[in-house]
C-alpha positions as CSV (number, residue, x, y, z in Angstrom):
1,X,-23.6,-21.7,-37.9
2,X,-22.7,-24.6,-35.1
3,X,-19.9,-25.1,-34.4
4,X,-17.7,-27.5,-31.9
5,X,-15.5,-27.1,-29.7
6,X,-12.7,-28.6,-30.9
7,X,-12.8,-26.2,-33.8
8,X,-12.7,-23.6,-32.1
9,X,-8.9,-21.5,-31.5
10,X,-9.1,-19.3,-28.2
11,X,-5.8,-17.5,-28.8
12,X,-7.7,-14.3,-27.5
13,X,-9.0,-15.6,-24.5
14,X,-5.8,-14.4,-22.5
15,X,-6.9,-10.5,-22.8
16,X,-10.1,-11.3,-21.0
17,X,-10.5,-11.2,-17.2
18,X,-12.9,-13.0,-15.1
19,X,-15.6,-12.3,-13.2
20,X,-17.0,-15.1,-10.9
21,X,-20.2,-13.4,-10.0
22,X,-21.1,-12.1,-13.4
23,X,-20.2,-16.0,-14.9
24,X,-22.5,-17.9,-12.5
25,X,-25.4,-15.2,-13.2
26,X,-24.5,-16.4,-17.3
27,X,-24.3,-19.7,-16.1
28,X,-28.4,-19.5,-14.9
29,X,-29.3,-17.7,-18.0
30,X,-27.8,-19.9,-20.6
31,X,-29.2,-22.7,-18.9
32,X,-32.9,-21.8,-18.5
33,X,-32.8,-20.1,-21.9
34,X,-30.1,-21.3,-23.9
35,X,-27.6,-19.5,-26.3
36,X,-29.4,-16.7,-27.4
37,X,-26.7,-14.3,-28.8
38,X,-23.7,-16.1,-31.2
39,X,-20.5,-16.1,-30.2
40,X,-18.2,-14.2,-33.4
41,X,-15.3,-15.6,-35.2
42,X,-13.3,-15.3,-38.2
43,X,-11.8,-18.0,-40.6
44,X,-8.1,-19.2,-39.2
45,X,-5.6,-18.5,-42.1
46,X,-4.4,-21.8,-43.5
47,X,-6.7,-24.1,-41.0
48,X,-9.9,-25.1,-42.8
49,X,-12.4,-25.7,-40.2
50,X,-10.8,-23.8,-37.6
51,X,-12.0,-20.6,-36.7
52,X,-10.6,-18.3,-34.4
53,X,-13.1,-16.8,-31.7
54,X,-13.2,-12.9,-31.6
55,X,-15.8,-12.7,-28.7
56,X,-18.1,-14.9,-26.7
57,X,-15.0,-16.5,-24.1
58,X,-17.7,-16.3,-21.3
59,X,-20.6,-18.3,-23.2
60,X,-18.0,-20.2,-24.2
61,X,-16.7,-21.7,-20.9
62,X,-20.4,-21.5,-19.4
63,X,-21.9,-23.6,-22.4
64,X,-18.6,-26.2,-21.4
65,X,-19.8,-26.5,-18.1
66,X,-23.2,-27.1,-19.1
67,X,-21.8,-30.0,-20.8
68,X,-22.9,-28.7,-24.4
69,X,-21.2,-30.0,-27.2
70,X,-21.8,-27.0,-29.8
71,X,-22.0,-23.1,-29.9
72,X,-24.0,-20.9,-32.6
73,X,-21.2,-18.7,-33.8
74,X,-21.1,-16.1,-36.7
75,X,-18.2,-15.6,-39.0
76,X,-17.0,-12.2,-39.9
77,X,-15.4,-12.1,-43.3
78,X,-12.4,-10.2,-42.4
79,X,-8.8,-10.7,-41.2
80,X,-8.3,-11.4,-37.8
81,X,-6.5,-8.3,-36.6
82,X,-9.3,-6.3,-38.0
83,X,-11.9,-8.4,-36.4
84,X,-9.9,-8.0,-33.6
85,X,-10.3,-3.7,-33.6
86,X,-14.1,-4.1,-34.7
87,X,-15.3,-6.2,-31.8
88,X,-12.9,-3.7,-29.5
89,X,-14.9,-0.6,-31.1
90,X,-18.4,-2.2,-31.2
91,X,-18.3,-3.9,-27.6
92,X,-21.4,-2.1,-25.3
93,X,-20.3,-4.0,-22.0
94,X,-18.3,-1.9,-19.1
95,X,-15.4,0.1,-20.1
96,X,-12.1,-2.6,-20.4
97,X,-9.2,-1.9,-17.7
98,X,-6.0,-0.1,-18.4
99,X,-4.7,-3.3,-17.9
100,X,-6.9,-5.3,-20.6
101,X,-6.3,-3.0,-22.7
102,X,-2.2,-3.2,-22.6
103,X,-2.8,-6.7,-23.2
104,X,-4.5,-6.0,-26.4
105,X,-2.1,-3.5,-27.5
106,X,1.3,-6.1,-26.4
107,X,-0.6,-9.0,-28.5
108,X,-1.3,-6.1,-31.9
109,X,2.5,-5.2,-31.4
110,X,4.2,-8.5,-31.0
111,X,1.7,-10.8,-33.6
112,X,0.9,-8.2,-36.0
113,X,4.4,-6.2,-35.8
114,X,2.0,-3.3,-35.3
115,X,4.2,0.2,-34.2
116,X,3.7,2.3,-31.1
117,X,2.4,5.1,-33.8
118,X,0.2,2.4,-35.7
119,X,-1.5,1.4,-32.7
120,X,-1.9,5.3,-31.5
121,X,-3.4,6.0,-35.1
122,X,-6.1,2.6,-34.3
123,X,-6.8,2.9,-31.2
124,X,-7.5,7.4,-32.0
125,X,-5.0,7.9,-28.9
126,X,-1.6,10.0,-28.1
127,X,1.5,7.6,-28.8
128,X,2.4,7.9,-24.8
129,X,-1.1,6.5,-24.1
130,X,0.1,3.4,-26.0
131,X,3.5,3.1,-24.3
132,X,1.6,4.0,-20.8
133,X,-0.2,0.7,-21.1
134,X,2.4,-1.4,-22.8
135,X,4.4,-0.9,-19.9
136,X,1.8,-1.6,-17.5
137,X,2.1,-5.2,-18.8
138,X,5.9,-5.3,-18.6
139,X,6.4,-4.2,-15.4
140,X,3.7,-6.7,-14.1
141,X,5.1,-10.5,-13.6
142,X,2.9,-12.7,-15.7
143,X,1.9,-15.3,-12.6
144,X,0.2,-11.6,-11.7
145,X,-1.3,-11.1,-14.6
146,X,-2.9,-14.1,-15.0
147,X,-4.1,-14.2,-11.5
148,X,-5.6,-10.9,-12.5
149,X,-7.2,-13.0,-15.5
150,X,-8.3,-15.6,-13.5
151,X,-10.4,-13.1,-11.1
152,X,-8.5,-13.8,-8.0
153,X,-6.8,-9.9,-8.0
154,X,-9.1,-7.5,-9.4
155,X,-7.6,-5.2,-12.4
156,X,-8.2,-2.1,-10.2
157,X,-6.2,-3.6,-7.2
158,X,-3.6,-4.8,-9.4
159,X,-3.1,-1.0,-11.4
160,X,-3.3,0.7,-8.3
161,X,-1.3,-0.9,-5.9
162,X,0.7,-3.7,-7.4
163,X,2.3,-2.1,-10.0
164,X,4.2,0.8,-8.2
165,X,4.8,-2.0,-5.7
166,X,6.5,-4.0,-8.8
167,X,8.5,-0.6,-9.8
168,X,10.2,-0.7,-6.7
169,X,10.7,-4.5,-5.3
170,X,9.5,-7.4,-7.9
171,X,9.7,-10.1,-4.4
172,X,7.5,-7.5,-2.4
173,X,5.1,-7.3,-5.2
174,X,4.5,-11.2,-5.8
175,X,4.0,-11.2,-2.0
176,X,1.5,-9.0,-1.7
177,X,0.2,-10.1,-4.8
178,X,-0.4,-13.6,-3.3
179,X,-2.1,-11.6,0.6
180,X,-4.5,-9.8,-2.0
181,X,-5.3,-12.7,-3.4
182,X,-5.5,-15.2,-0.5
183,X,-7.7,-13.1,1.3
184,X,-10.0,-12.2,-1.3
185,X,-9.0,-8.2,-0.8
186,X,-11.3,-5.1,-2.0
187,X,-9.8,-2.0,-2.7
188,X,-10.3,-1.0,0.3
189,X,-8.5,-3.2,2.1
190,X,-5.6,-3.4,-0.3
191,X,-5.4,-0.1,0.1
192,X,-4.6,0.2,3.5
193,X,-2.0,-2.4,3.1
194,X,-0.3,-0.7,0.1
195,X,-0.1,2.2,2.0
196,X,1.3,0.9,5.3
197,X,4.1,-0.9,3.0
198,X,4.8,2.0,1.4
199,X,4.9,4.3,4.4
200,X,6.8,1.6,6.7
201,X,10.6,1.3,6.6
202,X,11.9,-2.1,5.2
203,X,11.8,-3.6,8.4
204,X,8.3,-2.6,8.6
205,X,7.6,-3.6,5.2
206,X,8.7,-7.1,5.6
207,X,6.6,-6.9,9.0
208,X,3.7,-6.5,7.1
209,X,4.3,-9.1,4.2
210,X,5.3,-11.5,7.0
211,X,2.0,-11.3,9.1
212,X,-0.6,-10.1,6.8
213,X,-3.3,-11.3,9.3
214,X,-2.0,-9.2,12.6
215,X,-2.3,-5.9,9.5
216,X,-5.6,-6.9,9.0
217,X,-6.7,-7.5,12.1
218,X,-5.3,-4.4,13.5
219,X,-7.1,-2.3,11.1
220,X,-10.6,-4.1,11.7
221,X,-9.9,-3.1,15.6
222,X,-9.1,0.1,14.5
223,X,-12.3,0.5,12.5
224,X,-14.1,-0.7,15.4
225,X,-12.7,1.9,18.2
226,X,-12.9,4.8,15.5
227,X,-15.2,7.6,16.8
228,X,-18.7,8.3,15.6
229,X,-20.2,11.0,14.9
230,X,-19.3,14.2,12.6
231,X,-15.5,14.1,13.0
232,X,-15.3,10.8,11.8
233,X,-16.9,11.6,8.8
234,X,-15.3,14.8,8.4
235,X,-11.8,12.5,8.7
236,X,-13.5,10.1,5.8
237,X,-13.9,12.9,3.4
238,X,-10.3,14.5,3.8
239,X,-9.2,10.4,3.5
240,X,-11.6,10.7,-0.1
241,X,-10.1,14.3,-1.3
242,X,-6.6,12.9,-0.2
243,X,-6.9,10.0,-2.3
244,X,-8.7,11.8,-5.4
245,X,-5.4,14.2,-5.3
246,X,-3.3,10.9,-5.5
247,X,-5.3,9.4,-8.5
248,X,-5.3,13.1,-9.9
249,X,-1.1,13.3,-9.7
250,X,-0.8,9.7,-10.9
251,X,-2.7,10.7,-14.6
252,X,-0.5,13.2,-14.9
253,X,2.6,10.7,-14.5
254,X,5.3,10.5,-17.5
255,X,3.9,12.6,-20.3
256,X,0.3,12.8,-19.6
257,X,0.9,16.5,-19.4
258,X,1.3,17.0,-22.4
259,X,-2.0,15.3,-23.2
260,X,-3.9,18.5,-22.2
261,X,-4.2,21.5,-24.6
262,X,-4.4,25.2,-23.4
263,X,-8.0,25.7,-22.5
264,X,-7.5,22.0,-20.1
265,X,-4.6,23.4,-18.7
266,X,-6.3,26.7,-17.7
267,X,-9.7,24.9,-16.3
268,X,-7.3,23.0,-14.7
269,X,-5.4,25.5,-12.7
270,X,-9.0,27.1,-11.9
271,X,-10.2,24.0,-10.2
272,X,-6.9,23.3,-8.3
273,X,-7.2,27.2,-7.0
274,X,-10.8,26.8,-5.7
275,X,-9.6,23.4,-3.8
276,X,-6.7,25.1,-2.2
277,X,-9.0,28.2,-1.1
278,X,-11.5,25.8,0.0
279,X,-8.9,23.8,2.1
280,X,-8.0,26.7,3.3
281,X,-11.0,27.8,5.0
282,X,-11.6,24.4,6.6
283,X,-8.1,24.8,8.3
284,X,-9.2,27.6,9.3
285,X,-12.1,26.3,11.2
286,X,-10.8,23.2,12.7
287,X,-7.4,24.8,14.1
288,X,-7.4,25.0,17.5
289,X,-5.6,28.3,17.7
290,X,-8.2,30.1,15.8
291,X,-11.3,28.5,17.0
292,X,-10.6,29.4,20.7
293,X,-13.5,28.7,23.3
294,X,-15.8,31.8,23.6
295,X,-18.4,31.7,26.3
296,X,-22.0,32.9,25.7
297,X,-22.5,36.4,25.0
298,X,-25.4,38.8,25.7
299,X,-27.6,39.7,23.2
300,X,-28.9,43.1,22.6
301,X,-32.1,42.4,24.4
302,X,-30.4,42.1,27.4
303,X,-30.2,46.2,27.8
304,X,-28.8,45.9,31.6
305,X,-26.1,44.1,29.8
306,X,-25.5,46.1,26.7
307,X,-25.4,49.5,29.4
308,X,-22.9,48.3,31.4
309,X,-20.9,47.6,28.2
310,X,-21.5,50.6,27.1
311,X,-20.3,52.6,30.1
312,X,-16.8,50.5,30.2
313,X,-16.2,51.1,26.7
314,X,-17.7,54.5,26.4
315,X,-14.7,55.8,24.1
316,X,-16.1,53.2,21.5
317,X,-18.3,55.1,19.4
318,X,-20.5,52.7,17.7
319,X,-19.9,49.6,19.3
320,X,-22.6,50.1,22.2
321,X,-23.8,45.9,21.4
322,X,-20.6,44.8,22.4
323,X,-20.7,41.7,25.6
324,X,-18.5,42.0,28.4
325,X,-15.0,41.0,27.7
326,X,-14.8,43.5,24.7
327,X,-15.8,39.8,22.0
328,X,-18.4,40.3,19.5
329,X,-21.8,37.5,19.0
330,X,-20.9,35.9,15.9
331,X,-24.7,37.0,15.0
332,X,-24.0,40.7,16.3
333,X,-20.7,40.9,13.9
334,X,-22.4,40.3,10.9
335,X,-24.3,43.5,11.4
336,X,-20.9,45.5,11.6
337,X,-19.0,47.2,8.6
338,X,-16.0,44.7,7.5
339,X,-13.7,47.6,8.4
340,X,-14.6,47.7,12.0
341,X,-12.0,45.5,14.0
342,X,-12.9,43.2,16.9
343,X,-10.7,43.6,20.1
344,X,-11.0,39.5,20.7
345,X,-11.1,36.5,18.5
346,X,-14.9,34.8,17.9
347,X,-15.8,32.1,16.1
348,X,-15.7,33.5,12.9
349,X,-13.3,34.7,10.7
350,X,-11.7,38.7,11.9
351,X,-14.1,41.1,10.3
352,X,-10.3,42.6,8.5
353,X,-9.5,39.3,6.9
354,X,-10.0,40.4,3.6
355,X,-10.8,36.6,2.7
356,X,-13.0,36.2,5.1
357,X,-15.8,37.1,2.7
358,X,-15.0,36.4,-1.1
359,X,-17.1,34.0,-2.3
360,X,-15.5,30.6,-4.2
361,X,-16.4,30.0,-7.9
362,X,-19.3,27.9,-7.7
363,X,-20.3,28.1,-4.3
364,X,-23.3,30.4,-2.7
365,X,-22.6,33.5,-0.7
366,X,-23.1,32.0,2.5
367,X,-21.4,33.7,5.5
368,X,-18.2,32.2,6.6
């Protein structure tokens, strides 16, 4: 059916947030095709000829600015809480932020008197999964929120950053709330603010709130002298598995433990001890104090060599290919029993390290 605007109650339009990119790219569609999937609405209770809209907010404002006058809608004959759960459990478009999704849960509780255990039982979810994102929209100032709804702070930025910063100092939060938002901030660059502010003292922290351009500025100069090459990207992924471990410990904030049954918990505690062994050997590597400088050796086709070697060391049985200077050729120590012990360090790990060769679940058998 068509329907006008004016008939039209968008008391649901709150728990959506906006996306400037993805409503101009509408914008072109609807006007060089026009409208071709209704928006869906239910009957409002006690309002003849109003109708309530379910879903279709973005046609909605895009047909406006077109300067249409009506919408093709369809009604669902249902209540409007149920319509409400349908259209959540039928929607195909990208998966809906923690944060949209407390917002949906705080308007079930507080219109509908819905419990936490009601909504856990509706939404197939743990009770503390519920109270996890009610409380993401109470701890966030609504001037946030809706500049979240509004696109100017993305829901990722706003979870991520802004609400531990709002856990800790409401002012700082609204502050940097208003940087992320004046100067258009991606994750990344949020990030590296959230993290100087929460690693700074307070003098520091109110440094950075004050002069958010000299931050941002700093970093980009930063950026810019950063070294090329290997080690920088070696330093990028450690910055990635570093943050991954961050995002990993914040899931398991409150009671999200609990979430995980026995065979989880087990998988879990397999991964995390292939990370740490895995860690392990690249300190290993990149410490200076076991990566010492080791000049070229001989090679056992250098036989004027590998005799005078063998007369120094003559009470050696066994280890005639050893260089001067008593070190092994990482290529020569591969050839040797694991139980044979070096009298120097070389660049790979001591043949007695009885690490040095177990292989890592997952991982080929390469040599170390």
């Amino acid at each position: 059916m068509q329907l006008e605007f004016h008939q039209l109650d968008r008391r649901w339009e709150h728990l959506r947030v906006r996306h400037p990119a993805r409503q101009r790219r509408l914008l072109a569609s609807l006007a060089d095709s026009g409208q071709q999937t209704p928006i869906v609405v239910v009957a409002a209770e006690g309002h003849p000829d109003r109708y309530v809209v379910i879903d279709g907010y973005k046609r909605m404002a895009a047909l406006e600015q077109l300067g249409r006058d009506t919408v093709e809608a369809v009604v669902w004959p249902m209540s409007e809480a149920a319509a409400v759960l349908l259209d959540r459990s039928l929607r195909l478009s990208e998966h809906e932020t923690a944060l949209e999704v407390g917002w949906l849960l705080a308007e079930l509780e507080q219109r509908f008197g819905y419990s936490l255990e009601e909504l856990a039982r509706r939404f197939d979810r743990s009770v503390s999964w519920v109270s996890r994102r009610l409380a993401l929209v109470e701890v966030l100032p609504e001037a946030i929120q809706q500049q979240v709804r509004e696109g100017r702070i993305s829901a990722q930025v706003a979870l991520k950053f802004l609400v531990p910063v709002a856990r800790q100092s409401l002012p700082d939060c609204q502050r940097m709330a208003a940087i992320f938002a004046q100067h258009h901030c991606d994750t990344r660059e949020a990030g590296q603010l959230y993290t100087a502010w929460r690693k700074g003292s307070p003098a520091m922290r109110q440094r950075i709130l004050d002069v958010p351009d000299l931050f941002f500025k700093a970093q980009r100069q930063a950026q810019e002298r950063a070294p090329a090459g290997t080690g920088a990207e070696l330093l990028r992924d450690l910055e990635m598995v570093a943050a991954m471990v961050n995002r990993a410990q914040r899931r398991l904030a409150g009671a999200a433990a609990t979430e995980l049954d026995r065979q989880q918990c087990e998988a879990a505690r397999r991964q995390i001890d292939r990370i740490q062994k895995q860690l392990q050997r690249i300190g290993e590597e990149i410490l200076p104090e076991k990566k010492p400088h080791v000049e070229p050796s001989a090679t056992h086709h250098d036989s004027g060599t590998e005799c005078e070697a063998s007369e120094q060391t003559g009470d050696r049985t066994g280890d005639g290919n050893l260089p001067r200077g008593g070190s092994q050729s990482p290529a020569l120590e591969l050839r040797h029993s694991a139980g044979v012990a070096t009298s120097g360090e070389s660049r790979t790990l001591p043949a007695t390290d009885p690490g040095a060769f177990r292989p890592v679940q997952g991982e080929s058998r390469a040599s170390p």
